[in-house]
VEXTOR-121382 format. One record per residue: x, y, z of N, C-alpha, C in turn. Coordinates in pm, whole numbers, plus 50000, padded with zeros to 5 digits. Last residue first. Layout:
BEGIN
XYZXYZXYZ ...
This chain:
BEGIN
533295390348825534065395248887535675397948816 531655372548652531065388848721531805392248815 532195352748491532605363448454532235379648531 532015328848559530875335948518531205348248462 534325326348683534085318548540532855323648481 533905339048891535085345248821534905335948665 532085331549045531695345548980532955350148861 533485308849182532085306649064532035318649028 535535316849311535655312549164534765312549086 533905327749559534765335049449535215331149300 532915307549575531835315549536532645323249474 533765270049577534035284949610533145296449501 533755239449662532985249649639533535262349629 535145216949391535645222449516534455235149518 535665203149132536325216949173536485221949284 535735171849097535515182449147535885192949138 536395147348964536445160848873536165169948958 535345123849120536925127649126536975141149049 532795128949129533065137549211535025137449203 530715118648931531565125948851532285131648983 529295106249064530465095848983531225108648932 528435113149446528355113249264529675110049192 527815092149709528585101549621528635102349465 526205065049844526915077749909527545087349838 523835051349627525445057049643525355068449738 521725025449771521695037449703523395045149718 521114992049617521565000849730522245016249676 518274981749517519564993049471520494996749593 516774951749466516684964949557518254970149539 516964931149300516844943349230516604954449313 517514910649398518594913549278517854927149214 515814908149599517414907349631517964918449464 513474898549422513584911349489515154916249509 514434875149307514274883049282514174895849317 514274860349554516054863249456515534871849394 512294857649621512994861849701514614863349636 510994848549404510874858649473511844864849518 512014822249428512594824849271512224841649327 510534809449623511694806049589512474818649539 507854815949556508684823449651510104823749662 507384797649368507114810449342508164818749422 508104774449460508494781349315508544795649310 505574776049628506564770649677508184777249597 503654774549435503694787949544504794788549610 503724773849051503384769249193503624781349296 502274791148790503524782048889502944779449034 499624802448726501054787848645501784779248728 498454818648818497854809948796498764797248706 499574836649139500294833348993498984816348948 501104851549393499194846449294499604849649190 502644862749627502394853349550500934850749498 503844890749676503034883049685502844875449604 507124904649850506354895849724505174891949761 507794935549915507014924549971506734921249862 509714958050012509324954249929508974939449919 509144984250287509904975150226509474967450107 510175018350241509635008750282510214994750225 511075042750153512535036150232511795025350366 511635061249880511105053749920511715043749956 512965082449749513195076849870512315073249926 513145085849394512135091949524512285092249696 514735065849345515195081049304514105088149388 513395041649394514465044249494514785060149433 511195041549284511205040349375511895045949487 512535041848988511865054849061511695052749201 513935013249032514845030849019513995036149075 511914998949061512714999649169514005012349167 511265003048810510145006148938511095005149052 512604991148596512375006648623511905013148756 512754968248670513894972148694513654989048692 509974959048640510514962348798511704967148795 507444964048466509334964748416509824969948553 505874930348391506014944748465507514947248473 505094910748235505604919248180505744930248274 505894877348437505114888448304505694896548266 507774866648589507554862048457506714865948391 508994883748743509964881548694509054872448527 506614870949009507534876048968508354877348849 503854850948878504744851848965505894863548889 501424870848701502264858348741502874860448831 497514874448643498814876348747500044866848707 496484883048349496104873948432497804877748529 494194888448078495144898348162495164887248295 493084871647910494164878447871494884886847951 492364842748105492134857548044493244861047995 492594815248179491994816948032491884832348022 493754815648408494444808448349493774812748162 491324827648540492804828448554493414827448423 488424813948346489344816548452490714826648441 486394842548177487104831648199487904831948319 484644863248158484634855948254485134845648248 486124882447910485044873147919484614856848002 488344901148017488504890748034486754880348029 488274925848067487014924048102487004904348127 490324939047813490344937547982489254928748049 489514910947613490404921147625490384924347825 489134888847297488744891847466489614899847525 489344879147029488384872247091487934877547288 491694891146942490804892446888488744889646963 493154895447302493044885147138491584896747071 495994907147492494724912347413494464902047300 497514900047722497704896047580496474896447509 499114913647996497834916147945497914911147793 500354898848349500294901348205499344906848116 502364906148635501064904648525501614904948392 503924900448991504244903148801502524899648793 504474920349271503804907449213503564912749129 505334932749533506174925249446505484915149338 503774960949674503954946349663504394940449471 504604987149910504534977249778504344966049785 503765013050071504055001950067504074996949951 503625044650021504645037650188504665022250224 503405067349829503415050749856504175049549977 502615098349852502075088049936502115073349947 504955106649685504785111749855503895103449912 504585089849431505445087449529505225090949652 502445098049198501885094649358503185091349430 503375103649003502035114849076501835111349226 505275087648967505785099348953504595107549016 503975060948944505115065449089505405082149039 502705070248742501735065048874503145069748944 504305060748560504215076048548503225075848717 504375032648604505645041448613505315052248629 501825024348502502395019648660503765031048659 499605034248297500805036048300501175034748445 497095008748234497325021548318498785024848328 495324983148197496654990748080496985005548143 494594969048391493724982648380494764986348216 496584952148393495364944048380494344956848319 498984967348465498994960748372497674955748309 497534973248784497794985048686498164978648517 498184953448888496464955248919496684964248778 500874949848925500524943448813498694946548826 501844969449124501714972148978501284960448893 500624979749390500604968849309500804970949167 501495003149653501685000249539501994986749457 499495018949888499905001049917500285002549694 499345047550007499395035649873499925030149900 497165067250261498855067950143498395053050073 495745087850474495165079450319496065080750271 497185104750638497085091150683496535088950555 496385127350582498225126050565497905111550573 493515138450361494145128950527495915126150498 492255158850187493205153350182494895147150345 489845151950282490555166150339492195161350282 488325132450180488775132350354489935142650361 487905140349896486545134750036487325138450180 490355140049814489015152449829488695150849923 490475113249809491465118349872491125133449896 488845102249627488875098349793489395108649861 489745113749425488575115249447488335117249606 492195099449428492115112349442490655117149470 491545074949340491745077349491492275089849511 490455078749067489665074549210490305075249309 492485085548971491505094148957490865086949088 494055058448972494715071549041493745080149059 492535032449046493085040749017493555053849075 490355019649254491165012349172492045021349088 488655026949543489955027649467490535017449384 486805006849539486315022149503487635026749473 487544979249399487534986949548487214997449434 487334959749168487014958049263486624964849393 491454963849163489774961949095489114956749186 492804985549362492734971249313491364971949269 495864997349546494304999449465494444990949358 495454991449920495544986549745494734988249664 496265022350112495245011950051496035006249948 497745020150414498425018950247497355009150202 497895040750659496725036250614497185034150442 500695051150850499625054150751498935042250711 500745057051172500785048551117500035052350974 500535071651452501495076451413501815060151281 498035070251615498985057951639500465059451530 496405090051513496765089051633497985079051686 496545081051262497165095351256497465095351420 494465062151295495545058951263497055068551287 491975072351375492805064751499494025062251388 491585088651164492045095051267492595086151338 491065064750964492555073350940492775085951049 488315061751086489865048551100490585060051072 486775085651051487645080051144488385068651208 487055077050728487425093550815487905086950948 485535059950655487205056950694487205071950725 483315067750627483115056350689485035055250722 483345094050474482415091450595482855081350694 484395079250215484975090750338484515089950502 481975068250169483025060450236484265068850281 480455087650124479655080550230481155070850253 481915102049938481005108550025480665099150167 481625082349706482665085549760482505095349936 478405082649663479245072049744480675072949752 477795108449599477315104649776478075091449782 479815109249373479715116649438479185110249559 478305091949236479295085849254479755095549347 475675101049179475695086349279476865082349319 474705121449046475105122849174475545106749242 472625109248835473045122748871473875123749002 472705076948756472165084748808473295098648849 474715064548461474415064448613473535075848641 472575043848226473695053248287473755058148412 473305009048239472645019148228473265029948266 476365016948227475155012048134474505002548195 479055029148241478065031648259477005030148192 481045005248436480465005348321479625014148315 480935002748765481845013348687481715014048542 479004995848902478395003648852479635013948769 480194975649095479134970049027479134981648883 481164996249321482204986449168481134986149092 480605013449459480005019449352481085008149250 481115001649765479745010049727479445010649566 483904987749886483284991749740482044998049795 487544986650015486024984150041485254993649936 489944995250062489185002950081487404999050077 492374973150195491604979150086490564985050164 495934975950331494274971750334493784979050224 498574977650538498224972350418496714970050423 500595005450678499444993050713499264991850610 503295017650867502625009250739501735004350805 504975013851125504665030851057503915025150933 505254997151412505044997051276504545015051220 506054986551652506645004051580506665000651480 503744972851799504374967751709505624976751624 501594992951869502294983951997503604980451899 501075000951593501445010551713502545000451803 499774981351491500844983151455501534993151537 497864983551727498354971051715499454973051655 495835003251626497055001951830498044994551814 495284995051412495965005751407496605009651522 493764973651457494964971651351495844984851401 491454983851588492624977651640493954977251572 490534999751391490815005851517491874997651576 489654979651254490624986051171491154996251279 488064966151392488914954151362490224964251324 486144986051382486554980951516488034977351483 485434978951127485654990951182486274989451304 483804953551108485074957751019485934967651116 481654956251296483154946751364483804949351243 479904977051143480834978251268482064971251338 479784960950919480214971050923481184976151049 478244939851090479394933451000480404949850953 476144953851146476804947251253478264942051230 475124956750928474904970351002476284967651093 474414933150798475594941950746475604958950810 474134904450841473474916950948474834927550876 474784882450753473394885950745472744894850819 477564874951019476354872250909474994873550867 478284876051259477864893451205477444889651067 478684853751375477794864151469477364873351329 481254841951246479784838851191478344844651298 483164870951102482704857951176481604854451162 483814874150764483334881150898483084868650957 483954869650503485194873350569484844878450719 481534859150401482864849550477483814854950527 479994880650313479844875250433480964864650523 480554884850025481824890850145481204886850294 478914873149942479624868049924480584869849999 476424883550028476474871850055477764868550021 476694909249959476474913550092477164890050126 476754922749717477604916349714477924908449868 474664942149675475034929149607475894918849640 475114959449864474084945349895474374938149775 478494969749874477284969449855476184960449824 480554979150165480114964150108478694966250044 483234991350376482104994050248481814980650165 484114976450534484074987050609483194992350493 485394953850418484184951350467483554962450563 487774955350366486974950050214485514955050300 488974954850552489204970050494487944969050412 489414924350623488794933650670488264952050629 490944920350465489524913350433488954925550526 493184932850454492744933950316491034931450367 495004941450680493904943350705492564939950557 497874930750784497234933050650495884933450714 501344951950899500224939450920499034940250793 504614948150787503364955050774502254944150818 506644933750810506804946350752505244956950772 508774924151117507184924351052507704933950941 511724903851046510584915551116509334917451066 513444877451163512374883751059511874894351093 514994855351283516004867151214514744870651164 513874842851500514334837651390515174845251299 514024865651670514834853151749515104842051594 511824877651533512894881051556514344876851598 509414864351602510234866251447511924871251457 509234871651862509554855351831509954856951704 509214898651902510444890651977510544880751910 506434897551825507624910051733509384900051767 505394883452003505224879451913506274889451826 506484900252245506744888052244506154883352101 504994925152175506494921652202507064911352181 502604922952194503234926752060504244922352044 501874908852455501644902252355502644908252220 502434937452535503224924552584503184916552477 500244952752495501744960452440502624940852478 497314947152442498384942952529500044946752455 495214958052268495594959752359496384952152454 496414948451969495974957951995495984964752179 496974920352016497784933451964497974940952044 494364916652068495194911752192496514921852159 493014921851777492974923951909493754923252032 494874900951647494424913751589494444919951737 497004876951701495404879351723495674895451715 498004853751408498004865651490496724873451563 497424826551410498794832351345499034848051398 495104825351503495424813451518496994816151493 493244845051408493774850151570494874839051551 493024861251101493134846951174494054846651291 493844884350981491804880851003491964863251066 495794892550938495254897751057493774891751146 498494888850773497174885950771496454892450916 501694905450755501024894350843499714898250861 504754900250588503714907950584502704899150669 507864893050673506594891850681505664901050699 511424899050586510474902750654509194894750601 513194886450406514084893150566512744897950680 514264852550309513574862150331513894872150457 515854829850265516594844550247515384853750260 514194813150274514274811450156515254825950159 514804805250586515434796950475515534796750311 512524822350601513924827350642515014817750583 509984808750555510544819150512511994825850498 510424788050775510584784750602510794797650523 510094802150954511374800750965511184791150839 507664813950921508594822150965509884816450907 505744788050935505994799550821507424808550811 506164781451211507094774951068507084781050965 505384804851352506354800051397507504792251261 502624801051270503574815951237505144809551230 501674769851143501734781851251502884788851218 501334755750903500094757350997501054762351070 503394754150657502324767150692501144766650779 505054736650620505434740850734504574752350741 502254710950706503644714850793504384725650587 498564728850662499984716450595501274723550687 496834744150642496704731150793497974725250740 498064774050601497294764750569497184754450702 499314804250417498834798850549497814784050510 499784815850172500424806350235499924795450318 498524837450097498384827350003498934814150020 499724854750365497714852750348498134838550257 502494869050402501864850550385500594846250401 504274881750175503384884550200502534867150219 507744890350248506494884650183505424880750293 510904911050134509814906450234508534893950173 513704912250153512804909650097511874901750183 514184946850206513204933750170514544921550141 513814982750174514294972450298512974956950146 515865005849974514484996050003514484984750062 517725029450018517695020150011516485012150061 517035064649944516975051750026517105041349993 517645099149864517385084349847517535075149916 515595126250013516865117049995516785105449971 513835154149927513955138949929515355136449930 513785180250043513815172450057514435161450062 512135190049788513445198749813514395188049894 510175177549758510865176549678512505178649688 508795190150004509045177249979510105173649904 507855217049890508835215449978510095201250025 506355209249703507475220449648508545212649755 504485199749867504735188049789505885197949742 503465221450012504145210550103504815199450035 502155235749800503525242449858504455230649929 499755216849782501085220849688502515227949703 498765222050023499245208049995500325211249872 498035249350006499115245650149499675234250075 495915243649818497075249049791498725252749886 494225224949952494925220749799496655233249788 493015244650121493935238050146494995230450034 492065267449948493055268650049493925256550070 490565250449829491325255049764492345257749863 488585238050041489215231549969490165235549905 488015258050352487575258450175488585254150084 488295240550631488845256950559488535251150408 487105222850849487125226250715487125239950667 489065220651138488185232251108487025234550965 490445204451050490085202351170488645210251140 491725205550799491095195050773490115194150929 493335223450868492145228650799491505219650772 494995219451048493775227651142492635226751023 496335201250857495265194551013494575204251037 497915220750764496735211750686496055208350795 499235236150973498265239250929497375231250778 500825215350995500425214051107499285226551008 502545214750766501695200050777500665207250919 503635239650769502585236150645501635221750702 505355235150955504255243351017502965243850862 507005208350830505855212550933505285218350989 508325225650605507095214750569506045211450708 510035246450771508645251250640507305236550679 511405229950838510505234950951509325240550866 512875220350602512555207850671511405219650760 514345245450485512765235750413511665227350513 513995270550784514865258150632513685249950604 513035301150843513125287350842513755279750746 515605327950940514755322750832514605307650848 
């Protein structure tokens, strides 16, 4: 008779044929439910690798954030143990060269390493942003592309895409198993419905960005790496309903898993805790960054286009809004989730310097290390079947 563990992969190996073949959605939904039974059976707890961070909000022309090299080792002076690493600037990492030169990986994986750091995950955010981009918005997300594929969003599509092919050799070369990126929009503009929406629109545009990451999350599945969107205002995934939606669309992909932000979820008023309970099997990343939401009389989610600093729902640094990380790092860890836990910094109060500081103790003081043995085990009894039937009384 098989044991759980061989169950779950001849279940995983017949999701693929049916995502290969499309076998009729129910079918598969319902392999996926048996595989989530099985899961359960499963899980062992983990200890959560970090503290990591995340250095996009960093990078600059100033000593010590103009090259990897000083980032790194200011990082490591703050007790940091890993780097999350931008992708869209060759100058700190070249995406490409990654991608194809296993050498290059090495030696850049080698040089963090010689400092004491590991990668945790590479970031694909700008780029992910730009694999779906609707014309409204065609001039503004033009900066995240070089300046060839401006004002050509046929062309700007394609070098997204490419960019996310590479990412995905690249964490390969790198024995990365995580990737960090967003999913890119078609239907933000239009999440109010007013006017109302047309018959079908949200449908062909979940539809059409399936379409468009279907095969990134094959080269990913090929490179043995999941794909951890953020769901974040702004992206077609910003919730749980929506990236289930997604998650229809592409056959439900083993590769489409969660980059988990809980303060995006404070700003939405969305329960972030009960979230780790629907979605654990697919978070395989986090990020460490506090919010707040202080509803006035005068302005609520929508934040009446004030700054930062003037909405009622606005980011802080760690430790100083309201997200209850001491809970999040239980479920986390009662699930075995056994990624790592990355601060990001974007906080409209404190500084960045402050920020990370105070991060990186923070995280420390709240990853669990998980117990080898239950508290109640000096009371043991010891296994025996004969005794158990004899207190039961059926012997």
């Amino acid at each position: 008779m098989l044991d759980c563990k061989n169950r779950s992969k001849i279940i995983r190996i017949l999701l693929f044929i049916c995502r290969t073949i499309f076998i009729p959605t129910n079918f598969t939904l319902f392999l996926v439910s048996i595989n989530k039974d099985l899961n359960r059976k499963l899980t062992v707890m983990k200890t959560i690798k970090g503290p990591g961070i995340f250095i996009a909000q960093f990078i600059s022309d100033q000593e010590p954030f103009n090259s990897i090299e000083n980032i790194a080792k200011w990082a490591k002076s703050l007790d940091f143990v890993g780097l999350q690493i931008p992708t869209n600037d060759p100058t700190y990492f070249d995406l490409q060269k990654a991608a194809e030169s296993k050498t290059y990986a090495d030696e850049y994986k080698g040089k963090l390493q010689e400092i004491g750091l590991e990668i945790t995950e590479l970031s694909t955010h700008l780029q992910g942003q730009l694999v779906a981009v609707h014309p409204a918005y065609d001039k503004l997300f033009d900066a995240f592309a070089p300046e060839q594929y401006r004002n050509n969003p046929k062309a700007r599509t394609e070098w997204a895409t490419q960019q996310m092919i590479y990412a995905a050799k690249a964490s390969q070369n790198l024995g990365l198993n995580a990737h960090a990126t967003f999913s890119g929009s078609l239907l933000w503009q239009y999440f109010h419905p007013w006017p109302q929406r047309p018959e079908g629109l949200v449908d062909e545009a979940f539809t059409e960005l399936a379409r468009r990451w279907t095969p990134i999350l094959n080269a990913f599945d090929e490179a043995g790496v999941d794909v951890c969107y953020e769901i974040h205002p702004g992206e077609d995934l910003f919730d749980g309903v929506t990236y289930e939606m997604f998650l229809e669309k592409v056959n439900n992909h083993p590769r489409a898993c969660l980059l988990y932000d809980p303060s995006h979820f404070v700003l939405q008023q969305l329960d972030y805790i009960q979230y780790i309970d629907f979605y654990h099997e697919r978070i395989k990343a986090f990020h460490v960054k506090d919010s707040e939401f202080n509803p006035t009389g005068r302005q609520g989610t929508f934040g009446g286009y004030q700054s930062w600093l003037n909405r009622a729902g606005r980011y802080r640094s760690p430790g100083d809004g309201q997200v209850d990380f001491k809970t999040i790092f239980s479920k986390l860890t009662q699930y075995g989730y056994d990624g790592w836990a990355v601060m990001e910094w974007e906080c409209c109060i404190k500084n960045q310097i402050d920020g990370a500081t105070e991060g990186s103790k923070f995280i420390q003081d709240h990853i669990i290390r998980v117990t080898d043995k239950a508290f109640d085990d000096f009371a043991s009894t010891g296994a025996d079947a004969k005794f158990n039937k004899e207190i039961l009384g059926l012997s």
